[in-house]
One Martini backbone bead per residue (centre of mass of N, CA, C, O) as a GRO file, in nm:
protein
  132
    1UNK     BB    1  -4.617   1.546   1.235
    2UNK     BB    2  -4.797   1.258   1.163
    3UNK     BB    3  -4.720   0.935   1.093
    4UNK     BB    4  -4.872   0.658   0.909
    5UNK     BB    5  -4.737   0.397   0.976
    6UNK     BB    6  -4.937   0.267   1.159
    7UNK     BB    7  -5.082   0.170   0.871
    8UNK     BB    8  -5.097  -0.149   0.788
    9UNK     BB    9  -5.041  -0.067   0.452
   10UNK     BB   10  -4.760   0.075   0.593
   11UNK     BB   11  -4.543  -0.072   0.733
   12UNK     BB   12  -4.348  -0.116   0.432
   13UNK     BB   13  -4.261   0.156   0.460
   14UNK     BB   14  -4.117   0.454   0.316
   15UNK     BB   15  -4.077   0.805   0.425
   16UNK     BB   16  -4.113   1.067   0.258
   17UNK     BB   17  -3.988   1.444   0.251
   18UNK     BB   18  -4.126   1.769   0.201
   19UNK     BB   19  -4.043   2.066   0.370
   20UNK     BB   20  -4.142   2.384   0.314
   21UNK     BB   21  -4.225   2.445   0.018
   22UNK     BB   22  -4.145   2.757  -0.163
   23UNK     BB   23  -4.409   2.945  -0.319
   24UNK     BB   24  -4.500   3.110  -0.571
   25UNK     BB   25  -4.896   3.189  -0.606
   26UNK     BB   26  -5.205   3.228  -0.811
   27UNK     BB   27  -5.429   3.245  -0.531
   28UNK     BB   28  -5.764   3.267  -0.516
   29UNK     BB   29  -6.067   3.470  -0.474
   30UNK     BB   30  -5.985   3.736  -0.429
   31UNK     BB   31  -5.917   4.002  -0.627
   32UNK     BB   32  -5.628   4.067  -0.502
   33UNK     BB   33  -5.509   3.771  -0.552
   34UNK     BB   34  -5.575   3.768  -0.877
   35UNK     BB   35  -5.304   4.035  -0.874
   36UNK     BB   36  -5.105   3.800  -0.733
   37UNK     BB   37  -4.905   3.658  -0.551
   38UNK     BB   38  -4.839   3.391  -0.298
   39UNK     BB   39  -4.736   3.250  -0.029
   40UNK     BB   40  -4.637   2.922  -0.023
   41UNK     BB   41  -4.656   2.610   0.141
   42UNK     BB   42  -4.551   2.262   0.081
   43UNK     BB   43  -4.620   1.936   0.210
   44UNK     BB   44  -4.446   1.581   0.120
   45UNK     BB   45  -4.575   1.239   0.181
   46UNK     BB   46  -4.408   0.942   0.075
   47UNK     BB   47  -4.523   0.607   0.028
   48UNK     BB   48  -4.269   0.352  -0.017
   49UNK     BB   49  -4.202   0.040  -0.065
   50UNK     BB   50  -3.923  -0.122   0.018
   51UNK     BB   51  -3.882  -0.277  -0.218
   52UNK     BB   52  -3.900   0.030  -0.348
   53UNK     BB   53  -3.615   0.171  -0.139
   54UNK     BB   54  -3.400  -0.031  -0.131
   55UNK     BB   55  -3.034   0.019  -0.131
   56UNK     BB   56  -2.782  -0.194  -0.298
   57UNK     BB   57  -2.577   0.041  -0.408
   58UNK     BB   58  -2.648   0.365  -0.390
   59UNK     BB   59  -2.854   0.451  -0.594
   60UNK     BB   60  -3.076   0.671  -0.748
   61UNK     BB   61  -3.207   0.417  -0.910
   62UNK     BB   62  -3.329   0.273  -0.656
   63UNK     BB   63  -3.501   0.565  -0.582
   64UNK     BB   64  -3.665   0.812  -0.525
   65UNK     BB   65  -3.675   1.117  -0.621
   66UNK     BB   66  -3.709   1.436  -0.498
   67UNK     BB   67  -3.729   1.577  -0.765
   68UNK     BB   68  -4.035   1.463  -0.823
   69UNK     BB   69  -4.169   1.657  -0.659
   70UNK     BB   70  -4.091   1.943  -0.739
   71UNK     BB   71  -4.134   1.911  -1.050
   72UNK     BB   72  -4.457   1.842  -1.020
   73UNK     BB   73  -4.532   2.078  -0.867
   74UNK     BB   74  -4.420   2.300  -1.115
   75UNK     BB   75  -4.612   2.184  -1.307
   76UNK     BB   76  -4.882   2.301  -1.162
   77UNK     BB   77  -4.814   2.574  -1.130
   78UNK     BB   78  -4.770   2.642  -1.462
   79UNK     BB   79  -5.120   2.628  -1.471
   80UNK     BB   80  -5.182   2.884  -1.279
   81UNK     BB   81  -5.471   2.975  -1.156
   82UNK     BB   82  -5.576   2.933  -0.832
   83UNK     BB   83  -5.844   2.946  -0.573
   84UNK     BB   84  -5.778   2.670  -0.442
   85UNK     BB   85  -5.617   2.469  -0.152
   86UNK     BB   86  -5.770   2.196  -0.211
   87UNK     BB   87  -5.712   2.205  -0.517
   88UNK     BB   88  -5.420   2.179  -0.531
   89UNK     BB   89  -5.386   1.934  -0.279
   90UNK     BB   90  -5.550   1.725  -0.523
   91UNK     BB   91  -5.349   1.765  -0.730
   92UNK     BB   92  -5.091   1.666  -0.617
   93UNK     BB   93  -5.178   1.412  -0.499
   94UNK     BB   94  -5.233   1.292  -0.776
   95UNK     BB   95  -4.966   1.287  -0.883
   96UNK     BB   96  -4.833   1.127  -0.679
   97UNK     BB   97  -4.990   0.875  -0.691
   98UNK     BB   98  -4.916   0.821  -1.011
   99UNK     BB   99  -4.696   0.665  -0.891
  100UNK     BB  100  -4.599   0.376  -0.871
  101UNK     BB  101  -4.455   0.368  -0.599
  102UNK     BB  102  -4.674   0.507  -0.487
  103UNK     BB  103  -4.929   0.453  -0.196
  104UNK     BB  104  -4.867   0.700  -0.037
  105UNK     BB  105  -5.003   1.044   0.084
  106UNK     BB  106  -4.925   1.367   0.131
  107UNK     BB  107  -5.072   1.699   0.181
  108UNK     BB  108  -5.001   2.008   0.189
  109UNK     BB  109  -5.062   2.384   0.190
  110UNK     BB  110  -4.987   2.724   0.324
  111UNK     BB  111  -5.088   3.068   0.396
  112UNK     BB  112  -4.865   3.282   0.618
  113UNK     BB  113  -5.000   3.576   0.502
  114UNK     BB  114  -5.321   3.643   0.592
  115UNK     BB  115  -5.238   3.677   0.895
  116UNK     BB  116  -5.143   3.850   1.194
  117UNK     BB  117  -5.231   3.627   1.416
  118UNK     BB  118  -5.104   3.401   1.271
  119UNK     BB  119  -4.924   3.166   1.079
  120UNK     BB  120  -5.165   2.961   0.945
  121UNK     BB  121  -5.339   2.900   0.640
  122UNK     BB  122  -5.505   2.553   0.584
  123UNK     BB  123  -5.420   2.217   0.378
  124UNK     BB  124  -5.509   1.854   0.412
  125UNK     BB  125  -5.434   1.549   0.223
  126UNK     BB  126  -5.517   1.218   0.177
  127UNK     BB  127  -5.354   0.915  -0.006
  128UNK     BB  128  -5.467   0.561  -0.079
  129UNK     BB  129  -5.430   0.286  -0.223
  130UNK     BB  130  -5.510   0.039  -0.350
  131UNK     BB  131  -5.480  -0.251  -0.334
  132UNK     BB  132  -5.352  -0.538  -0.576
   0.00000   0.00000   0.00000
């Protein structure tokens, strides 16, 4: 996975991130998906400017939580059936950015149960602040 911190607005972050975060999700537009769960792999990457991530005492009220992502996921999930992966990855990307501290995001997607010849089909999108 690229990181983005080579992006001009982005010099001055630090990037957060979890990785295959495995969630079970009623998703999909057959028929059959959406009679039962699909195993989902969800990350995201988080930039949030060193001003606001750089601890001077070592608190975790200086810096952005992990649990904030997880949680946020878990609201997503838990307002039931989405059709498709992009729809889902611009609803988390939308919930990411609307943290104050963050300035961009990555959300990608994967359901890598869906077929037996490759390892995941998925989606990616990226989300930048405008400046303020």
């Amino acid at each position: 996975m690229n990181s983005l911190l080579h992006h001009p607005t982005l010099m001055d972050c630090r990037r957060l991130f979890l990785r295959n975060y495995e969630v079970m999700i009623n998703i999909g537009v057959h028929d059959f998906e959406k009679k039962g769960e699909q195993r989902v792999l969800i990350n995201v990457d988080l930039y949030v400017p060193l001003a606001l991530s750089t601890p001077k005492a070592d608190q975790l009220d200086e810096v952005l939580d992990y649990d904030f992502i997880r949680s946020t996921i878990a609201v997503r999930m838990s307002k039931g059936h989405v059709h498709l992966q992009e729809t889902l990855c611009d609803d988390v990307l939308a919930l990411m950015l609307a943290h104050p501290n963050v300035r961009a995001a990555r959300v990608s997607t994967e359901k890598p149960d869906v077929y037996p010849d490759c390892e995941a089909v998925g989606v990616e999108v990226f989300g930048l602040k405008e400046a303020a």
